[in-house]
C-alpha positions in Angstrom: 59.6 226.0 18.6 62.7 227.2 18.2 61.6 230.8 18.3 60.1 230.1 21.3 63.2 229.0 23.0 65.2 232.0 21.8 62.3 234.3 23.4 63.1 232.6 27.0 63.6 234.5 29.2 66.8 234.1 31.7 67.7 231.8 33.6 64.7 229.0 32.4 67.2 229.9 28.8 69.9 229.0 30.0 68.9 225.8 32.5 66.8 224.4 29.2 70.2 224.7 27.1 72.4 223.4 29.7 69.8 220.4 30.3 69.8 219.2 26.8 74.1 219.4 26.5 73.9 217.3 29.8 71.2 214.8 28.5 73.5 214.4 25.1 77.0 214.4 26.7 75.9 211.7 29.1 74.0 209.6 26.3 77.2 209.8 24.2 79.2 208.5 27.5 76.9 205.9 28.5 76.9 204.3 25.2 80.7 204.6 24.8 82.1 203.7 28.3 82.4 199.8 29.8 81.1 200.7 32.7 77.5 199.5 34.6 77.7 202.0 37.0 78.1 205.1 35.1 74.5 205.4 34.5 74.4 207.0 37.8 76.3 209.6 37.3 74.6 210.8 34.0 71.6 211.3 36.6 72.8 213.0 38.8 73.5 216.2 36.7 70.5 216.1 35.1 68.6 215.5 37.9 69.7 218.4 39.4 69.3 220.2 36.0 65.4 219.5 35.9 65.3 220.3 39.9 66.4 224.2 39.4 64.4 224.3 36.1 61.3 223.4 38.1 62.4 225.7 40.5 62.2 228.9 38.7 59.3 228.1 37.1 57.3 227.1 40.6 58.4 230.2 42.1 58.0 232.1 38.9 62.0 233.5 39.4 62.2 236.9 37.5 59.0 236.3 35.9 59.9 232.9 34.1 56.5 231.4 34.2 54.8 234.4 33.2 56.8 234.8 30.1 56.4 231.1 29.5 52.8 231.3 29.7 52.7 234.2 27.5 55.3 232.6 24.9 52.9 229.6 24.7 49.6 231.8 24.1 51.5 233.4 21.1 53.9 231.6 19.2 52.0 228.6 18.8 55.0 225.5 19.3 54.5 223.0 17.2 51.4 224.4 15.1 49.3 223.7 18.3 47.3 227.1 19.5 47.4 226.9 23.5 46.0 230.2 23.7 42.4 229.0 25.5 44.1 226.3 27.2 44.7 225.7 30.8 48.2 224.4 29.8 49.0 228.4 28.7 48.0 229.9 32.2 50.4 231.2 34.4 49.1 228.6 37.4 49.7 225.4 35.0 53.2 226.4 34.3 53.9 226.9 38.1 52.3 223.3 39.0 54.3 221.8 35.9 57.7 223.8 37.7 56.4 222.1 41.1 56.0 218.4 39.5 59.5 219.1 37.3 60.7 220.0 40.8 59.9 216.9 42.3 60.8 214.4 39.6 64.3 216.2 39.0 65.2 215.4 42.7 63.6 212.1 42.6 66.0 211.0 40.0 69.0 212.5 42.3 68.3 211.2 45.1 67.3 207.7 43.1 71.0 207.7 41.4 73.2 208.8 44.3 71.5 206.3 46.7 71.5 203.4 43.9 70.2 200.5 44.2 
């Protein structure tokens, strides 16, 4: 798996990295701060994280989904083959971008309107 990440190509490399340091700084600031509210504004960077991930990957920016498609044909994450899979094709990871996409601005919109 780790392979695989290294083998991303940019920006998907860099959006995947910056998610994860986002997702771990917030969980480490959530659990430590007093405050109810500050929740939200974990989300909101994240949100927006997953939202330009499934961007480049719906629109296939600089070949992104290609690459990714290809990466999961031939490194084999996790010991599972995907290379006869729908999941590897170019047009799954482009509809996965899209539904990333969609979620990521879900949970924006969802935290800066609160509830």
């Amino acid at each position: 798996m780790l392979r695989m990440l290294r083998q991303l190509p940019q920006p998907f490399k860099t959006l995947y990295a910056a998610t994860f340091a986002v997702f771990f700084i917030g969980f480490v600031t959530v659990a430590i701060a007093d405050e109810p509210d500050g929740f939200r504004f974990v989300i909101v960077p994240f949100g927006l994280l997953m939202a330009a991930q499934g961007t480049v990957l719906a629109l296939d920016v600089r070949g992104n989904a290609t690459e990714y498609s290809r990466l999961l044909k031939t490194t084999k994450p996790m010991g599972v083959d995907y290379s006869g899979s729908f999941m590897s094709s170019v047009r799954a990871i482009r509809m996965l971008g899209a539904a990333v996409l969609v979620v990521g601005l879900f949970m924006t919109v969802a935290a800066v309107v609160g509830t």
